[in-house]
Steps between C-alpha positions, in 0.01 A plus 500: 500500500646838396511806721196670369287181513582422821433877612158468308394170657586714856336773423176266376486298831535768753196729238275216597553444846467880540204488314338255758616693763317804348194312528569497902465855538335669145271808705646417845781726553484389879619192409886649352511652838748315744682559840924565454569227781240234324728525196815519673428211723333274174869346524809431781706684232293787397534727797899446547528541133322802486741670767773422271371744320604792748359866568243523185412858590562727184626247350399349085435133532411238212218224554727253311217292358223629688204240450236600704670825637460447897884564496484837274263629742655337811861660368240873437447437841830480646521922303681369200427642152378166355539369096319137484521316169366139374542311198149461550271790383213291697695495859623922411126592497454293837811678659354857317160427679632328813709838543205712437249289745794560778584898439865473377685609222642220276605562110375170377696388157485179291862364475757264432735446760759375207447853363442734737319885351698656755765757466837409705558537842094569588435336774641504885334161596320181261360239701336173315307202635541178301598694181855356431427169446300602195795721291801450328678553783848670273284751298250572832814563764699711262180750431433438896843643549472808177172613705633489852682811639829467653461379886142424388382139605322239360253245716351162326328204692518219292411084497795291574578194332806349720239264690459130290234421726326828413488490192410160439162640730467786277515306207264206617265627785182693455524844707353828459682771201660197360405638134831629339646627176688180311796645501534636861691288749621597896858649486803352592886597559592428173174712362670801679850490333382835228368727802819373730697682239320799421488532885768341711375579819183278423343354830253218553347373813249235523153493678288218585693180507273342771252743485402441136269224691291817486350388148335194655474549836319840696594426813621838639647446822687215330580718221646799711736265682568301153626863362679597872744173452549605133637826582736297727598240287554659205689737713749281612500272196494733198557227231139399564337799335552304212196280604276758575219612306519837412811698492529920513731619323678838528694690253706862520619701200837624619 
């Protein structure tokens, strides 16, 4: 499959599921409206990867695939000066109307994150939730880097794929979101060679090794101590982030 039909076939998928999700809130602006701590706390990694972020005050930040644009507004919320864009023109008029139905400015644009619209060295902050593991990741880290300013810093929470056992589940168990594009896959270390040269002070960490239990089991009390001996574990044994099941990853223009 060549660039632009993979791209298309993206762009096709992710126009219909935002056209379902249209359906979920077509004359119910109520329903785009959302508390900043639901989002941030949707996911163990959200909240610390958000922080990565820094002081977003005055800042220009980029919704790095924005999908349904709780991040754009959550970043408008934080006082930055917020650009979302989507390779889907379906999720930009969510994010448009999602930003609208919460009082925030966003500037909504439909994009490719292989080739970005924007001029160089735009943007103080990007942050991206499972983005990456869609692109090219060569042609989408060197315009990542052309848009960045210098010091500026770059925040992306992505599936892992260092966990056999994991995958082997997420290729042959029934769970909810399993739907995917055919040619998106979790990341791994190998996957991360092009940005680790564009950007050689890339950093990873891991969240949810025994907490990913999470997808099958709701026990929260269980859950909240699950996540405490992560924290520890992966603490004092770094090499198993590679089992985990997401990863955040943070990159700095120098």
């Amino acid at each position: 499959m060549t660039g632009t039909d993979r791209r298309l076939a993206e762009q096709l998928f992710h126009d219909k599921q935002a056209a379902e999700r249209a359906d979920t809130f077509r004359g119910d602006a109520g329903s785009l409206r959302f508390n900043t701590d639901d989002y941030l706390d949707h996911e163990t990694w959200v909240r610390p990867a958000f922080g990565s972020l820094g002081d977003l005050r005055g800042r220009r930040a980029l919704d790095y695939g924005c999908g349904h644009g709780m991040a754009a507004v959550t970043l408008a919320r934080a006082g930055a000066h917020v650009t979302a864009f989507d390779l889907s023109p379906g999720y930009v008029a969510e994010a448009r109307a999602r930003a609208d139905a919460n009082g925030v400015v966003v500037e909504c644009v439909t994009a490719d994150g292989e080739e970005l619209p924007f001029e160089t060295a735009s943007f103080d902050a990007v942050w991206g939730n499972a983005i990456l593991h869609h692109l090219d990741l060569a042609r989408a880290g060197a315009e990542l880097r052309r848009v960045l300013k210098p010091g500026g810093v770059a925040v992306f929470c992505e599936p892992w794929g260092g966990n056999p056992l994991l995958g082997f589940a997420r290729r042959a168990l029934p769970y909810p979101g399993k739907d995917r594009t055919p040619d998106e896959h979790p990341l791994t270390r190998r996957d991360l060679d092009p940005l680790r040269r564009i950007f050689p002070a890339m950093n990873v960490r891991g969240f949810q090794l025994l907490g990913m239990v999470r997808r099958v089991w709701k026990n929260r009390p269980a859950l909240r101590l699950l996540d405490a001996v992560d924290v520890r574990l992966l603490r004092t044994v770094p090499p198993l982030e590679n089992w985990c099941r997401y990863v955040v990853i943070v990159l700095r223009a120098g």
